[in-house]
N, C-alpha and C positions, 0 to 999 in steps of 0.2 A: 569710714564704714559705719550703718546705720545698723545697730541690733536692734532685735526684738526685746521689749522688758516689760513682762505684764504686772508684774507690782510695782512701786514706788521704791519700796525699802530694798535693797542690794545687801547680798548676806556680804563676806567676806570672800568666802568661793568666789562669790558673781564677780565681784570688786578686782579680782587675779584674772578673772577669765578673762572681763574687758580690756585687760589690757595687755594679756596673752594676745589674744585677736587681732589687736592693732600693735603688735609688734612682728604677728604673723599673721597676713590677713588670711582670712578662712570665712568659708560660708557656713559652716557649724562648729561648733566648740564643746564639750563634754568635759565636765569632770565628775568621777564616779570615785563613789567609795564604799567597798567591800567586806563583808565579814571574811571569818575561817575558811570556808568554802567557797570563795568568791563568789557571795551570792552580793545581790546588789541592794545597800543597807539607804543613800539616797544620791542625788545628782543635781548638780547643777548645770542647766545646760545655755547656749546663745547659739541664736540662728539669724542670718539678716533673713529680711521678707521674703514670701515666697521659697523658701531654701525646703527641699521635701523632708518631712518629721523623717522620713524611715529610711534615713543614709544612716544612719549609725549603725555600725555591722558587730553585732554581739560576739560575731565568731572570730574578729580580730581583736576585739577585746577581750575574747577568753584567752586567744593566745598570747599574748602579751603580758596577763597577769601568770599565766603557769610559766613561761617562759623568763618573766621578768627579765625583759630586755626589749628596748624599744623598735619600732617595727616601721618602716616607711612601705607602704603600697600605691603602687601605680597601676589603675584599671583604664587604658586606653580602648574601652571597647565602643563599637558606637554605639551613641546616644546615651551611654553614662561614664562621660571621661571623669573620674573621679579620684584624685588625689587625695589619700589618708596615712596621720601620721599619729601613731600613738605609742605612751610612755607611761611603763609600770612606776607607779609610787609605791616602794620599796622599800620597809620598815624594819629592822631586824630581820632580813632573811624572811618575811613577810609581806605578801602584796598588799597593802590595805585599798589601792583604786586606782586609777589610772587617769592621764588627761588623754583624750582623744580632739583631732581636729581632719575637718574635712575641706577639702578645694574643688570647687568644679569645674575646673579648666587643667588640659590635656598638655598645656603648652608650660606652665609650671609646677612643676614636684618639687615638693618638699626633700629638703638638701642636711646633710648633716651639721650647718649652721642652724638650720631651726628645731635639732635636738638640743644643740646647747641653748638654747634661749628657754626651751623648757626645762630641759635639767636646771636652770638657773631660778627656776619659779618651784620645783619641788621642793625645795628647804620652808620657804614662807607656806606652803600647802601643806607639809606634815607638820609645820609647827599650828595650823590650825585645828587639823585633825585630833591630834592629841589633845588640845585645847580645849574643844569643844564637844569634843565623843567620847575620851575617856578612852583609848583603844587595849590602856592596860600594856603595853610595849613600847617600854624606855628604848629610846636609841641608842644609847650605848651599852645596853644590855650583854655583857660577858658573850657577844658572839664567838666570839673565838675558844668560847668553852663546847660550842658544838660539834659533833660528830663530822667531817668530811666525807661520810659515807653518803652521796646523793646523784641521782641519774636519772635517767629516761629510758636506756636501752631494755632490748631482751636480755642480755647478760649481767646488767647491774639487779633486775628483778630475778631473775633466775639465782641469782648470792641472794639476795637477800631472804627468798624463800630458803635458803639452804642454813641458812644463820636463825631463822627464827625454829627453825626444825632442831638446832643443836644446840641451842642457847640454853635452855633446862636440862640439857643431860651432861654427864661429867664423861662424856668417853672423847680422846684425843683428837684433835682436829689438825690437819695438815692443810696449809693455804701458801699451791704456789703462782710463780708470775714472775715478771721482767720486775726489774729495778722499778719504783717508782711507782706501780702500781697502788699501792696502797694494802698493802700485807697487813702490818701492824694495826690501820685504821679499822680493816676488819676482826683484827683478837680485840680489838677494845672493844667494837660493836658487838660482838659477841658475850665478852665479859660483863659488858654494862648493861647490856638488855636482860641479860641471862639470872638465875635465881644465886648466883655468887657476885650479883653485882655491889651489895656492900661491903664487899670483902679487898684485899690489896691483889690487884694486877700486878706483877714483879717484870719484864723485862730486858732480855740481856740478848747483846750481838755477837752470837760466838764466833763470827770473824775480826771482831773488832778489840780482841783479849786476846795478850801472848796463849800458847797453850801451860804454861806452867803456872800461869795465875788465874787462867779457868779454873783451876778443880777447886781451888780453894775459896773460889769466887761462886761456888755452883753449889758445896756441899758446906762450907766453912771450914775451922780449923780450931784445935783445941790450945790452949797455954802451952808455948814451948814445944810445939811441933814442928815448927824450923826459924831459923834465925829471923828476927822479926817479929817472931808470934809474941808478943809480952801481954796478950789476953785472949781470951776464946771471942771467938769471932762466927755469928750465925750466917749460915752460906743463904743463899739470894730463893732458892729451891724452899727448904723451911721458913724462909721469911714470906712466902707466899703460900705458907700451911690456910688452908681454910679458901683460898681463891685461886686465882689461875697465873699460870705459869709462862712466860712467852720467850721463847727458841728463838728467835731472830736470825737467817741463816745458818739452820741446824746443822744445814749440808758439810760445813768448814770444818764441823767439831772432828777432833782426830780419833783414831780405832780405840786407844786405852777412855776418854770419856766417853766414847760410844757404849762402850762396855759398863761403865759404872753407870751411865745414866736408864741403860738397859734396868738395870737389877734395882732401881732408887722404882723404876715406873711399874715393875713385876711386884716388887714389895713392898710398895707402899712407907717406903721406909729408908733413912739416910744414918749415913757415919761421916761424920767430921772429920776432917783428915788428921792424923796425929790422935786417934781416938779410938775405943774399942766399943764402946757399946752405940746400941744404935738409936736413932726417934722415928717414931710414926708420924707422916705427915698424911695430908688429903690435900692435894692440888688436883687440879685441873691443866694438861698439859694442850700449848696449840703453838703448833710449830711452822718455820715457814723458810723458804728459799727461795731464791730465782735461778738454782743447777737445775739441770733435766735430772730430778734424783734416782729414777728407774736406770736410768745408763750409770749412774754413780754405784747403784747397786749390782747391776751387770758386772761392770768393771773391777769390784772389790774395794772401791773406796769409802762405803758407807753399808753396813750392815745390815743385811736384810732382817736377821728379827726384829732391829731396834726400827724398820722401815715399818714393819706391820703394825707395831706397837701404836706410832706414834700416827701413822695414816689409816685409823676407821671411818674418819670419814674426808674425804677429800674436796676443798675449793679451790677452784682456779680460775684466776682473774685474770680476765683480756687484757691487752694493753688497750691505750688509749685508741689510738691508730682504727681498733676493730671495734671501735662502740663511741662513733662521733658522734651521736643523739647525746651523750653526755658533757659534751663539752661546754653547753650553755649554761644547764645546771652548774657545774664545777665552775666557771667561769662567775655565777653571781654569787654562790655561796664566797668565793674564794675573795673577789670584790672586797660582799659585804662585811667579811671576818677585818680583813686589813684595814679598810675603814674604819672599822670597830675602833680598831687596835691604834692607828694613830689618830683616833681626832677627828676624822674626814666628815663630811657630807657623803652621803652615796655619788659614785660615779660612775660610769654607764660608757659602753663601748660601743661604739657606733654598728650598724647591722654589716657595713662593707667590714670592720674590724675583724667583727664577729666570724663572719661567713671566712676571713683568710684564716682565723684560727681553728675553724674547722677541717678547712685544708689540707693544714700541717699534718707533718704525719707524726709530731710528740714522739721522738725517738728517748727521750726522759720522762716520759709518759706525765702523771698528775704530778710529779714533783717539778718537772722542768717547766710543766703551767704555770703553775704556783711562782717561782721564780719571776717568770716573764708577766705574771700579773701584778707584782712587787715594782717590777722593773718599770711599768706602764705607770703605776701610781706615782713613783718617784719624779719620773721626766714630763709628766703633766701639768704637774703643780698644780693651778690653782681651777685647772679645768672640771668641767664637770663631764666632760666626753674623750673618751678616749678615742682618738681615728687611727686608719691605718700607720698615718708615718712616724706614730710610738712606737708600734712594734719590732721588735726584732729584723733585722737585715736579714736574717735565714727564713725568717718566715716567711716574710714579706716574696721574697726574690723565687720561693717554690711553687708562687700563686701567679695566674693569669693576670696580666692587669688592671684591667677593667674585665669588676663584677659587678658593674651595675645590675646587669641585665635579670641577675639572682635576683632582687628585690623586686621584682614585681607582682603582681595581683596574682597569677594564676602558678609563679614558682612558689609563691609562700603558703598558697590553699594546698599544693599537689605533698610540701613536705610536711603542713601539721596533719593531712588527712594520713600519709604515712605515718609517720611517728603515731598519729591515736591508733589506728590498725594495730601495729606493732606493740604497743604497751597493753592494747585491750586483750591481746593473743596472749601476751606472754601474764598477764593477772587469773587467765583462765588455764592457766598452763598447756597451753597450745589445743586447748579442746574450742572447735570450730562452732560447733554446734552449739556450747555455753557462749561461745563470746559474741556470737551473732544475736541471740538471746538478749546478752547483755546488751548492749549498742543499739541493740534496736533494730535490726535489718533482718534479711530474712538469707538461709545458708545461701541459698545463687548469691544475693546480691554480694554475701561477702566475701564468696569465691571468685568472684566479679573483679573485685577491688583489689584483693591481695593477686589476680593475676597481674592487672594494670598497672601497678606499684612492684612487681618483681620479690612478693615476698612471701620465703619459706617458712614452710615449720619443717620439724627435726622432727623424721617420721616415724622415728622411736618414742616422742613424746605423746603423739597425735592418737586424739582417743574421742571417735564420733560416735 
């Protein structure tokens, strides 16, 4: 293959593209590199002769870097059968740029062999980047100290509007959901964004403690208030005096704690078991379960004052299942944290992978991902692509089996142009008339869209 090369001198980019090219021939080549907002900082590009300037399609490069996950398209339309494969470069949970490559022939698409031959070229590309840009983001930068709170959905934006609304006030928060969801990820995100974020988080599973060493685990105990006690002992509730407090399946706690933790949240104030006088403390109480607790409360199992107390304000998180637009997200955060954590290079899951994990219907919701993303990284070894036959036999075996057909030009335009729809509605809090404003279009064309794409708003939100 004969490229274009208008100067003499070849940077180090160019020196990687060339030989990208000729290990995957392509009639254009791209690598771009991006600030904070994916804007585009510069590029290096190779095109053999004649190859048209204006195939590079910005709008699968935008998706790609929001996505960070790489993307194969196939546009067999006539007169521009055009074959494109592109691959976010992926820095800490950051896109810093991407390689893009283009083919003009209908008769060969790019195949999940020619992601790994790119993934295998991203390690020498961010080791130049850093090199030469300074981008300020070590690779092994303490990922795994970040928050797992991340999505695309209406429902992951709709939490999050509810967490930045409660994160400065101190009144009780109840957040419930199935196993897995990520309860506890949201008290932390609330705790650490919030104005008690220098303060101690304290957490405890009260299904996960006999009931007779809860109380003393919850309030403490003074010297010689029962066998054992040979020193005073500050219970878990005052040790989180000054920041916030976290109930972990409150639902479990039995009637006699129900009762004392009632009178600790009315008064501001605890007694040590074995003890008569009392301390003031100032917590912040957020509590959480996966019972249906209104039936718990129906039934007599769980106290309806201590229910009021503790739920002023109420989050409820879907399961996985009902907010697939987040799987991608959760899927490269989760990646890139484990790679952190052992050592790795980034590794990338093929779009066919991808698409079967969307599938799934995550009956263990983000914790059983998690898992299966662990499990994927182990059995790959030293790949830099994860493909279907890593995954899971349950997963695998609930999917179609051939999804190629998902990858092509006109399925992957139809689900970012949904998903932007749907993220731009729910930033505007389902107001029609601001998000049409916002995006650009005018209210028909976007009553237009969202009838084509099948999507609701919640007619209680809706304010035109």
């Amino acid at each position: 293959m004969v490229l274009s090369m208008e100067n003499r001198h070849v940077s180090p980019l160019g020196k990687i593209l060339d030989i990208i090219m000729q290990e995957i021939p392509s009639q254009v080549g791209v690598i771009l590199r991006v600030d904070g907002k994916n804007r585009l900082i510069e590029e290096e590009k190779r095109s053999i002769p004649y190859a048209g300037e204006d195939k590079v399609r910005p709008d699968i490069i935008k998706n790609v870097l929001e996505m960070k996950h790489p993307l194969i398209v196939s546009d067999t339309s006539p007169g521009i059968p055009d074959n494109i494969l592109c691959l976010p470069l992926v820095d800490n949970g950051k896109s810093i740029g991407s390689i893009y490559l283009l083919r003009e022939d209908e008769k060969r698409v790019y195949s999940n062999r020619d992601i790994e031959v790119l993934a295998a070229f991203a390690h020498p590309i961010h080791l130049i980047l850093r090199r030469n840009y300074n981008t300020g983001i070590s690779h092994r930068d303490s990922g795994q100290n970040r928050s797992c709170f991340v999505g695309k959905s209406p429902d992951f934006f709709h939490v999050l509007r509810l967490i930045d609304r409660v994160k400065n006030n101190n009144v009780p928060v109840f957040i419930s959901g199935e196993s897995g969801t990520g309860k506890e990820v949201v008290a932390r995100t609330i705790h650490d964004s919030g104005s008690r974020h220098g303060r101690q988080l304290v957490a405890v599973n009260c299904g996960a403690i006999p009931d007779h060493l809860l109380e003393s685990e919850l309030f403490g105990y003074a010297k010689g208030a029962f066998t054992g006690a040979v020193k005073e002992k500050q219970g878990l509730i005052e040790e989180a005096n000054l920041g916030t407090f976290f109930l972990d399946e409150v639902g479990d706690l039995s009637p006699h704690l129900q009762a004392k933790l009632l009178r600790v949240i009315q008064e501001n104030e605890i007694r040590r078991v074995g003890e008569n006088r009392t301390r003031a403390v100032d917590v912040r109480y957020i509590s959480a379960t996966n019972k249906d607790i209104e039936k718990e409360v129906r039934e007599g199992r769980f106290r309806e004052d201590l229910y009021y107390r503790l739920n002023i304000v109420s989050i409820s998180l879907s399961p996985l299942r009902d907010r697939r637009e987040d799987i991608p997200s959760l899927v490269n955060y989760l990646t890139e944290k484990f790679c952190c954590q052992w050592n790795r290079d980034k590794v990338y899951f093929s779009p066919g992978a991808l698409q079967v994990m969307q599938d799934y219907s995550w009956p263990g919701n983000v914790r059983e991902l998690q898992n299966e993303i662990q499990r994927c990284l182990i059995l790959c070894e030293g790949d830099n692509l994860i493909k279907e036959e890593y995954l899971s036999r349950k997963i695998r075996k609930k999917n179609p089996k051939n999804k190629e057909h998902l990858h092509d030009y006109f399925r992957a335009k139809a689900e970012f142009e949904k998903r932007f729809l749907s993220e731009a509605l729910a930033r505007s809090d389902y107001n029609r008339s601001r998000t049409a404003e916002e995006i650009g279009l005018s209210r028909q064309g976007l009553f237009k869209l969202m009838k084509k794409h099948k999507i609701r708003t919640d007619q209680r939100n809706e304010r035109m």
